[in-house]
DSSP file (Angstrom, degrees, kcal/mol; ACC not computed):
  #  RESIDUE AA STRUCTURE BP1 BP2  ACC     N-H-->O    O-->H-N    N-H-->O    O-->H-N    TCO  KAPPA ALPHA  PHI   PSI    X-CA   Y-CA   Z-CA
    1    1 A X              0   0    0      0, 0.0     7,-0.1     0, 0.0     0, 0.0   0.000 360.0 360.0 360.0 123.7   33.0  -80.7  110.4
    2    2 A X        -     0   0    0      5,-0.2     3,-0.0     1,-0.1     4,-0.0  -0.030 360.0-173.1 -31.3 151.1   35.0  -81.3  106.9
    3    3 A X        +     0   0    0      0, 0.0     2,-0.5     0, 0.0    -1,-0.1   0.477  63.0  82.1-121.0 -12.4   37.4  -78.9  105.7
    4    4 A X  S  > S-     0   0    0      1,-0.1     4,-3.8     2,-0.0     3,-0.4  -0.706  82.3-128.7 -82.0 118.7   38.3  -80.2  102.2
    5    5 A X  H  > S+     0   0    0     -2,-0.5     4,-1.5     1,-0.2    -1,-0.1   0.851 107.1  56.2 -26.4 -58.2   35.5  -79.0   99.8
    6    6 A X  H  > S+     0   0    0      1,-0.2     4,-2.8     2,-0.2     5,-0.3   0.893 106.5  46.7 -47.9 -45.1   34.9  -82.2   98.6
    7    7 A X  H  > S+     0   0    0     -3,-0.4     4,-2.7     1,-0.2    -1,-0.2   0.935 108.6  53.8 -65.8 -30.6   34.3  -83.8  102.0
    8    8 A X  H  X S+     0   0    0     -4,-3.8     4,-1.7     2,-0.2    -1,-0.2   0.815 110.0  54.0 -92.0  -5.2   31.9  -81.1  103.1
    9    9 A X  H >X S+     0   0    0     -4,-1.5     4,-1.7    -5,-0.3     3,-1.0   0.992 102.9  54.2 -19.9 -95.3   30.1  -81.9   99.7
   10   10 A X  H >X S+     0   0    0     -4,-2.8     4,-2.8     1,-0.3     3,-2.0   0.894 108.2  52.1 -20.9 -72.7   29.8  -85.3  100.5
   11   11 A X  H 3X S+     0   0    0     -4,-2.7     4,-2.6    -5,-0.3     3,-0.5   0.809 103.6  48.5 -11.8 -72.4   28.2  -84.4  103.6
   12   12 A X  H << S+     0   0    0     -4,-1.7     4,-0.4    -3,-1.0    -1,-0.3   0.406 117.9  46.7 -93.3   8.1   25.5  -82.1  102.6
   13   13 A X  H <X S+     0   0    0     -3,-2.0     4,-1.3    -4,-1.7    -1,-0.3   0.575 111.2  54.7 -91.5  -5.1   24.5  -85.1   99.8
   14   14 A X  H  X S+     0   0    0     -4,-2.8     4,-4.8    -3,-0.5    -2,-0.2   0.944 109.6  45.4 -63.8 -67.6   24.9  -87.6  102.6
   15   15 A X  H  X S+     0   0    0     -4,-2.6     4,-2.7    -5,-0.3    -1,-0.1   0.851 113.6  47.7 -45.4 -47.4   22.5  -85.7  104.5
   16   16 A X  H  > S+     0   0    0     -4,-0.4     4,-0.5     2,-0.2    -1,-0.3   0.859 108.2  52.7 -61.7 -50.7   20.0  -85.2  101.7
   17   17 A X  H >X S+     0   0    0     -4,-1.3     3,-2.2     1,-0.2     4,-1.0   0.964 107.0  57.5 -71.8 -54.3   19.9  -88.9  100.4
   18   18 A X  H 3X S+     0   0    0     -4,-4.8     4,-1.8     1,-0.2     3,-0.5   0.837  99.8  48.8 -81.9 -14.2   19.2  -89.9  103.9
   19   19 A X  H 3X S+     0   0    0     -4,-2.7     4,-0.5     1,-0.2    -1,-0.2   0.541 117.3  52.6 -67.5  -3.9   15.8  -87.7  104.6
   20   20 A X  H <X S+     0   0    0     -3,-2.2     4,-0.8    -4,-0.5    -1,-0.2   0.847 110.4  40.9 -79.5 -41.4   15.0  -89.4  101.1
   21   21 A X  H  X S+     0   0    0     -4,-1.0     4,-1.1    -3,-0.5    -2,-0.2   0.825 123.5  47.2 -84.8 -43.9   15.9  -93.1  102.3
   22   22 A X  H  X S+     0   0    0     -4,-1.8     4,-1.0     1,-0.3     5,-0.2   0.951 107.3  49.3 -70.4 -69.5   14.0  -92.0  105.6
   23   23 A X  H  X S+     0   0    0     -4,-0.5     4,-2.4     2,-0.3    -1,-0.3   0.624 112.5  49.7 -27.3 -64.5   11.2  -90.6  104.0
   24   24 A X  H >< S+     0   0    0     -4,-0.8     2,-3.0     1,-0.3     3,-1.7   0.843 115.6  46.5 -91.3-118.1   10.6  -94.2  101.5
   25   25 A X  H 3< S+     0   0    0     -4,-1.1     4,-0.5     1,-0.3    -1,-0.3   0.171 103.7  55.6 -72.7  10.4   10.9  -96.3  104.5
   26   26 A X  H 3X S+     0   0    0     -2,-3.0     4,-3.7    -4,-1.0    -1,-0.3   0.798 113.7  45.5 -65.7 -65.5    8.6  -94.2  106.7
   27   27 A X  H <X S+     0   0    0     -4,-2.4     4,-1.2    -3,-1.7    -2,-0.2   0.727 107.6  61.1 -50.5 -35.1    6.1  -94.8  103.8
   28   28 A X  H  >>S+     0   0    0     -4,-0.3     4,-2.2     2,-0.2     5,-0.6   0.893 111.1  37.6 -36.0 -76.0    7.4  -98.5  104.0
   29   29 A X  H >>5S+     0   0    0     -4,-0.5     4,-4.3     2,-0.2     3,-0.8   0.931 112.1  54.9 -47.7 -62.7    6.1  -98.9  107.5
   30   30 A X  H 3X5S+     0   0    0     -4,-3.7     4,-2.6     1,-0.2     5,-0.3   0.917 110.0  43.7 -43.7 -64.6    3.1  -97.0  107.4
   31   31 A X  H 3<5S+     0   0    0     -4,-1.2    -1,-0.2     2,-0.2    -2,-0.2   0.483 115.8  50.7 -62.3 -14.7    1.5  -98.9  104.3
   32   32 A X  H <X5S+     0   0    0     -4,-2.2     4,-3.9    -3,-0.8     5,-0.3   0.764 116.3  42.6 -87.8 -49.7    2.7 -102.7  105.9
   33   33 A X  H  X<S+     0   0    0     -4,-4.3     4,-1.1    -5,-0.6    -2,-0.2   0.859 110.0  56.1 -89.8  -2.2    1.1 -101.7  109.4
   34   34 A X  H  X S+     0   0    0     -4,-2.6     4,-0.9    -5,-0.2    -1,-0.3   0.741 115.7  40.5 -57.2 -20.0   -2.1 -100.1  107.5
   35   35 A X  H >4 S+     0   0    0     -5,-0.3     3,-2.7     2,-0.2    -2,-0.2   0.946 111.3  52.1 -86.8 -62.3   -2.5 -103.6  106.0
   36   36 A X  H 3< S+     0   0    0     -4,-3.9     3,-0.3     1,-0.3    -1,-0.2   0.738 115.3  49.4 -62.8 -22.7   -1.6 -105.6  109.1
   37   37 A X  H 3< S+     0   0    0     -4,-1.1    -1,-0.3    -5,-0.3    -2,-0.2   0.688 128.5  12.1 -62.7 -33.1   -4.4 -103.4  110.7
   38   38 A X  S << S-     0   0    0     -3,-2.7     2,-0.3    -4,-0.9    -1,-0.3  -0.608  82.4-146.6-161.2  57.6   -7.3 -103.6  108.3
   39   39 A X        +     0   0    0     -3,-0.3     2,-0.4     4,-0.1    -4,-0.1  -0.238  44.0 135.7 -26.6  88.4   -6.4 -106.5  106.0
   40   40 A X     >  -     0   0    0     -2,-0.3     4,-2.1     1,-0.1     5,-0.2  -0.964  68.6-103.3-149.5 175.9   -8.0 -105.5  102.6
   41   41 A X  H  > S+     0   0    0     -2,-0.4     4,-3.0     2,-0.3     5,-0.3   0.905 116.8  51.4 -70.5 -44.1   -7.2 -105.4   99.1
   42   42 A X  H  > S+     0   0    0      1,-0.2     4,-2.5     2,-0.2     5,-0.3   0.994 117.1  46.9 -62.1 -57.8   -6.4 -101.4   98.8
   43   43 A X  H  4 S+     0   0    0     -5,-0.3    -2,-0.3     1,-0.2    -1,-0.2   0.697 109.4  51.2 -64.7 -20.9   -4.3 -102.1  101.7
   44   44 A X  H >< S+     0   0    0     -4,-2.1     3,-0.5     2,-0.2    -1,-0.2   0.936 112.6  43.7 -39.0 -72.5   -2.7 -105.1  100.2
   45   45 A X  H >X>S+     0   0    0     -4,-3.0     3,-3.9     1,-0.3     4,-3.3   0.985 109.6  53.6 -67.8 -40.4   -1.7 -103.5   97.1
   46   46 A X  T 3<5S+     0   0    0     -4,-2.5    -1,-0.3     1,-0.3    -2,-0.2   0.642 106.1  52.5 -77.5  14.7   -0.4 -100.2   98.4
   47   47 A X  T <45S+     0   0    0     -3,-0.5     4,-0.5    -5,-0.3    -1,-0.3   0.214 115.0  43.7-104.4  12.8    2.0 -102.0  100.9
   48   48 A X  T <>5S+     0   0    0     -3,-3.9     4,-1.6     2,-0.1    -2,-0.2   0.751 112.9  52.9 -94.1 -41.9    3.3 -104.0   97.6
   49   49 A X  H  X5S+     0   0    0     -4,-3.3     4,-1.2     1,-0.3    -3,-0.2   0.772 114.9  39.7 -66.8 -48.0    3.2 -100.6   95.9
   50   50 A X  H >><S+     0   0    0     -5,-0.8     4,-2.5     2,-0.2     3,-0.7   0.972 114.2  52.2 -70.1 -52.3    5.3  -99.4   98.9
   51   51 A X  H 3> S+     0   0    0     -4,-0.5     4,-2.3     1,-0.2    -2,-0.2   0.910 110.4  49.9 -37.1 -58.8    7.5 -102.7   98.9
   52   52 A X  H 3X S+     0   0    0     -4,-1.6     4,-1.2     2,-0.3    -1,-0.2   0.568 115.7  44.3 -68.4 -26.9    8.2 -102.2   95.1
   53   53 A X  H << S+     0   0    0     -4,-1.2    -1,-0.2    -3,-0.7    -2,-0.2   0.838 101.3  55.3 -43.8 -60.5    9.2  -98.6   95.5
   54   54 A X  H >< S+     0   0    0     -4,-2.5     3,-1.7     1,-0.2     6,-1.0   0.881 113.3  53.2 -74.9 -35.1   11.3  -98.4   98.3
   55   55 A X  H >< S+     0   0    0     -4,-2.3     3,-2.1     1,-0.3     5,-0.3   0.965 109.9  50.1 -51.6 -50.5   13.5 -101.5   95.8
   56   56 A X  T 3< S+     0   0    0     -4,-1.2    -1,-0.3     1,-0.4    -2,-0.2   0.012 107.1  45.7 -92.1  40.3   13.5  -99.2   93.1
   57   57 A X  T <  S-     0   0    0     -3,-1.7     2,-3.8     3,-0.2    -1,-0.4  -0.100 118.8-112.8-140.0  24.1   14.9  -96.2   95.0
   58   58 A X  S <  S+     0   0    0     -3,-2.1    -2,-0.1     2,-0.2    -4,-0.1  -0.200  84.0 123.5  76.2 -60.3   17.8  -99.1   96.7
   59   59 A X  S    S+     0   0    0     -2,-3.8     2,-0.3    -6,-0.1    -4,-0.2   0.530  71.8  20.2   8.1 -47.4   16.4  -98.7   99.8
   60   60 A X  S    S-     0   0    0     -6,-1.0    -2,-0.2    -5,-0.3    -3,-0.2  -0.998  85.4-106.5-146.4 142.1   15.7 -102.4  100.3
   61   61 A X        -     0   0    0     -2,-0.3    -6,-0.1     1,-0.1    -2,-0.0  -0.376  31.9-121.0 -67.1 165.8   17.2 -105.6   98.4
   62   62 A X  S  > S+     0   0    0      1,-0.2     4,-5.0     2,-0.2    -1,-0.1   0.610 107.5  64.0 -85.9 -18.6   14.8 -107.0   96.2
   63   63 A X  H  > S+     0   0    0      1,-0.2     4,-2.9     2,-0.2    -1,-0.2   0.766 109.3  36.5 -80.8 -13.0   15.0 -110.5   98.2
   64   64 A X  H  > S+     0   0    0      2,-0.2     4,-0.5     3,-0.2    -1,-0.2   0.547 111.0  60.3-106.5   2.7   13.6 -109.1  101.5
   65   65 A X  H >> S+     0   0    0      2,-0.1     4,-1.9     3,-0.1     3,-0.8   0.774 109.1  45.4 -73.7 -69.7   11.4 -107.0   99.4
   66   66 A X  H 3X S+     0   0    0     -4,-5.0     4,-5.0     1,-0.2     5,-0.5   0.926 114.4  51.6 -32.1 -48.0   10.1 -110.8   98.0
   67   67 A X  H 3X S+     0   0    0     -4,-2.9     4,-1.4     1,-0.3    -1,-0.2   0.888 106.2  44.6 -75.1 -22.8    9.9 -112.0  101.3
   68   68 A X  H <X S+     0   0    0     -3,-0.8     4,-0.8    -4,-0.5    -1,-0.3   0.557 115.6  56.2 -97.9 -10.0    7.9 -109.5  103.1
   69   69 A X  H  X>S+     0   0    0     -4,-1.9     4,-3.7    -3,-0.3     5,-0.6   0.793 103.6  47.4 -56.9 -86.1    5.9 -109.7  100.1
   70   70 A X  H  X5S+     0   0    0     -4,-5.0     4,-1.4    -5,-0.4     5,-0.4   0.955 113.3  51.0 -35.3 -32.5    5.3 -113.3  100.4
   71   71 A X  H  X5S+     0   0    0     -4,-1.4     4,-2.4    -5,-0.5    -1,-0.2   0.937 108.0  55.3 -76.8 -35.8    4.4 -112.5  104.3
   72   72 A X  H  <5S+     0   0    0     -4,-0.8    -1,-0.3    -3,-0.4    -2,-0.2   0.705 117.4  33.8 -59.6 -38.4    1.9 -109.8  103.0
   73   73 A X  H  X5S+     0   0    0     -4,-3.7     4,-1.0     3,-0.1     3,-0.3   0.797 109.0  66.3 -97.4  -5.2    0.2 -112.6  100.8
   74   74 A X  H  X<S+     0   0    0     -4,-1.4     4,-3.2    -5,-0.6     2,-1.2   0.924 113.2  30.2 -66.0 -85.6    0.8 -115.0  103.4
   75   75 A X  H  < S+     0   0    0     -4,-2.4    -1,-0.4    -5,-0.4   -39,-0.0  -0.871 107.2  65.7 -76.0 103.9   -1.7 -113.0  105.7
   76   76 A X  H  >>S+     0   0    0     -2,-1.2     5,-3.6    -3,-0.3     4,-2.5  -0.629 103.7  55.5 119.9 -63.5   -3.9 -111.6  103.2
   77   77 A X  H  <5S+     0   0    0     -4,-1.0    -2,-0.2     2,-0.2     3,-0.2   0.916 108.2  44.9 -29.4 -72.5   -4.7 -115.5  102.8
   78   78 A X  T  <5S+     0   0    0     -4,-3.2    -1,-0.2     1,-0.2    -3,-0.1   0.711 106.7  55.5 -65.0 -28.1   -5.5 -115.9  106.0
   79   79 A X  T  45S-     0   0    0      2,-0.1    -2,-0.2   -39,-0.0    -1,-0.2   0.902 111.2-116.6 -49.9 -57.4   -7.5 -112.9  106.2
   80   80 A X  T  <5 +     0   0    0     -4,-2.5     2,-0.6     1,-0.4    -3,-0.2   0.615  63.5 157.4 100.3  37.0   -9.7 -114.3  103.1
   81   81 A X      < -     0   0    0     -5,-3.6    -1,-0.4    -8,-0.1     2,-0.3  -0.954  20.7-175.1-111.1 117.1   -8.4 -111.0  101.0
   82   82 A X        -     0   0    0     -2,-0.6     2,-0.8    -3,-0.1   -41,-0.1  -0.824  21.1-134.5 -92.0 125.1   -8.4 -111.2   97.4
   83   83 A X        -     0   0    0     -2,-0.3     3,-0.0   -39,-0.0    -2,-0.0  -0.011  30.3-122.3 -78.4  47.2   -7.0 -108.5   94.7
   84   84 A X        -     0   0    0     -2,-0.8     2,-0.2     1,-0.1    -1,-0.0   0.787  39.5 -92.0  57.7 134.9   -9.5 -107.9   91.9
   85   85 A X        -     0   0    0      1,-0.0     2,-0.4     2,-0.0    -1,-0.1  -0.552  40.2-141.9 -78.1 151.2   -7.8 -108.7   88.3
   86   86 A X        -     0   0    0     -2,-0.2     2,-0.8    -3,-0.0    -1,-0.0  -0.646  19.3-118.4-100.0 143.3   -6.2 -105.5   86.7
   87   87 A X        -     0   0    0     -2,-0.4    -2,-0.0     0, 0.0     0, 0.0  -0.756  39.6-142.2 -86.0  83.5   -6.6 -105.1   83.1
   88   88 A X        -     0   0    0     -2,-0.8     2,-0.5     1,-0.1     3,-0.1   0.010  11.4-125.0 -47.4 139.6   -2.6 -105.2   82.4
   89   89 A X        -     0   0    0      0, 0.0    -1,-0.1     0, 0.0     3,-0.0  -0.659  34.0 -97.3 -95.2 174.7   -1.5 -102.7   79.6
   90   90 A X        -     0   0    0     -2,-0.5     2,-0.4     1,-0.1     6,-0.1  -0.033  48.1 -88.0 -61.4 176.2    0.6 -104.3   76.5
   91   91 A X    >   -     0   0    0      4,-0.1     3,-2.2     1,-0.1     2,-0.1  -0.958  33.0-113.2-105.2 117.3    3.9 -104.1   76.6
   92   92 A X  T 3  S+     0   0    0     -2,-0.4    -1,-0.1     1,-0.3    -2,-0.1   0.317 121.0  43.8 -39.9 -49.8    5.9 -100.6   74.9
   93   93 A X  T 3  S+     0   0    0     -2,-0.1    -1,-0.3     2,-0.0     2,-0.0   0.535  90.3 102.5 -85.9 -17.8    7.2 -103.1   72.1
   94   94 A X  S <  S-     0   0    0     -3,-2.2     2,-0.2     1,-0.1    -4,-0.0  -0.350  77.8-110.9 -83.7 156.9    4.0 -105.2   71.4
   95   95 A X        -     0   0    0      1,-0.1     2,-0.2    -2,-0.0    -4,-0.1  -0.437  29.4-110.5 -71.4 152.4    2.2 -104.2   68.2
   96   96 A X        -     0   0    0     -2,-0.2     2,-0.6    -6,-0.1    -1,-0.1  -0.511  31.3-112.5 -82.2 129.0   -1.3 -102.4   68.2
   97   97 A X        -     0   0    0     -2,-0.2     2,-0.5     0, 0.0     0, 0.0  -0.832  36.0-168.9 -88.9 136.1   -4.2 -104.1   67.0
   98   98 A X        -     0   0    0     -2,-0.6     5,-0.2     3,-0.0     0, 0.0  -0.943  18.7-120.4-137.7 119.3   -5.6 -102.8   63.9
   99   99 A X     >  -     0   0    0     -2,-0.5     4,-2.3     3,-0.1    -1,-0.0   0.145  37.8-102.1 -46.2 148.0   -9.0 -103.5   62.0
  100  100 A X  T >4 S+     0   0    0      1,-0.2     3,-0.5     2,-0.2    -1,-0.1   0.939 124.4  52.3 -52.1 -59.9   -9.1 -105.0   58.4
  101  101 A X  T 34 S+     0   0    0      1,-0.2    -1,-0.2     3,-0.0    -3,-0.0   0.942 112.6  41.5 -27.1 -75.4   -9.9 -101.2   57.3
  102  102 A X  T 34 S+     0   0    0      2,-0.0    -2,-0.2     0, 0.0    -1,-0.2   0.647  93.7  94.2 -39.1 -40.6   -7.0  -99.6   59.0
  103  103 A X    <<  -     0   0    0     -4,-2.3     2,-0.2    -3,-0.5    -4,-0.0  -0.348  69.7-140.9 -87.1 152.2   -4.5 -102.0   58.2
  104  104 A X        -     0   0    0     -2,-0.1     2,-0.5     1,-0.0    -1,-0.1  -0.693  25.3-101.7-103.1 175.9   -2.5 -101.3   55.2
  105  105 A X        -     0   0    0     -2,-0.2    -1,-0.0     1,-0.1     0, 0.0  -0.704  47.9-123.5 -78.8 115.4   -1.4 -104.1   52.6
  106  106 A X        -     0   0    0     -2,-0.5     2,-0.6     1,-0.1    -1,-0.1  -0.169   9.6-119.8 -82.9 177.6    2.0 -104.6   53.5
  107  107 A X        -     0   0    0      1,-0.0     2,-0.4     0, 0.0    -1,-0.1  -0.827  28.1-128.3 -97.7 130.8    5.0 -104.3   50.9
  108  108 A X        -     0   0    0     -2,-0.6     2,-0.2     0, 0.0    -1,-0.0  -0.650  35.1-142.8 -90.0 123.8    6.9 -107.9   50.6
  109  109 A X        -     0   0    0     -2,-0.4     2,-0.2     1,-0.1     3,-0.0  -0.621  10.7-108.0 -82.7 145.8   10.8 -106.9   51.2
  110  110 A X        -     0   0    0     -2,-0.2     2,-0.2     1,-0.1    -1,-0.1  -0.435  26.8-117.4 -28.7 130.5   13.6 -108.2   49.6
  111  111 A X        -     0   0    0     -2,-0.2     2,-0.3     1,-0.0    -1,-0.1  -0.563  27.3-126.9 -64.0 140.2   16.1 -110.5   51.3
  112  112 A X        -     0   0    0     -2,-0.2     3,-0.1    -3,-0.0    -1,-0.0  -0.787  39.0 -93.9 -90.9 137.9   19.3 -109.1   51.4
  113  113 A X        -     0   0    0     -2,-0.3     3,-0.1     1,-0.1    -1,-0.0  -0.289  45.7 -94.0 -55.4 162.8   22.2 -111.8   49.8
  114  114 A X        -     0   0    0      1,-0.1    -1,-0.1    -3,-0.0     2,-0.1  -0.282  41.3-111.7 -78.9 142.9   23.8 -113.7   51.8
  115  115 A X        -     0   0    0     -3,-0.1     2,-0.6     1,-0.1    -1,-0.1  -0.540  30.2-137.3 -89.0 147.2   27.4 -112.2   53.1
  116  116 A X        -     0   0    0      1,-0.2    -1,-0.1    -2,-0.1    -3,-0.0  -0.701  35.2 -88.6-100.0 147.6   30.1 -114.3   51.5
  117  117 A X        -     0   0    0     -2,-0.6    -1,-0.2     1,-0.0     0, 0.0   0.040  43.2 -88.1 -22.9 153.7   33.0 -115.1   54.2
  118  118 A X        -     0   0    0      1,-0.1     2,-0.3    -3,-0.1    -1,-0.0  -0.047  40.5-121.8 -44.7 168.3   36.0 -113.3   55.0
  119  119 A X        -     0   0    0      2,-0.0     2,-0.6    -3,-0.0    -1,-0.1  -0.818  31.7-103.5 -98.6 176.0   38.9 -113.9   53.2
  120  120 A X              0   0    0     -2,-0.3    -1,-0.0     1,-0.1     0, 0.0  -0.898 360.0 360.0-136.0 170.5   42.1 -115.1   54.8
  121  121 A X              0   0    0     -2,-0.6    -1,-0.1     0, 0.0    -2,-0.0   0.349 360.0 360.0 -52.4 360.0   45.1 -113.6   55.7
């Protein structure tokens, strides 16, 4: 057991992170051998759903997250398991569409002049 504060820190976040790590790849496991079990499209997506998690908690690089993705569509394929198209939403940045009513007449801006060079020294 540590005896410098800091170290016995470390520890008990050592300890913590890994019944999180544990935890995400328990869930990992589960959702790959539900699919491998029963080959279907719910199972499909939630073991990519799982894949794509456990990457964005570190857990797993993002290339053996691709490949065990590809191996998951790989057999899925061979299964004759399709995913049903999602209606994707827009993207935070994209503009709103808005009806002829709604829209307001926009105001035509001025160009700012052009900046003239430094001088130099």
């Amino acid at each position: 057991m540590p005896i410098i504060k800091s170290a016995i820190k470390r520890a008990k976040q050592t300890v913590v992170r890994r019944e999180r790590n544990v935890a995400t790849k328990r869930a990992l496991k589960d959702a790959v051998k539900a699919f491998n079990a029963t080959p279907s499209a719910a199972t499909l997506s939630a073991a990519q759903s799982a894949i794509d998690t456990a990457v964005k908690k570190n857990v797993l690089n993002k290339n053996t997250a691709g490949r065990r993705k590809a191996l998951l569509a790989k057999t899925a394929k061979e299964a004759g398991v399709k995913l049903t198209a999602t209606k994707k939403a827009a993207p935070k940045g994209a503009p709103k569409a808005t009806t002829a009513k709604t829209a307001a007449p926009k105001a035509t801006a001025k160009k700012p002049a052009a900046k003239k060079p430094a001088a130099k020294k």
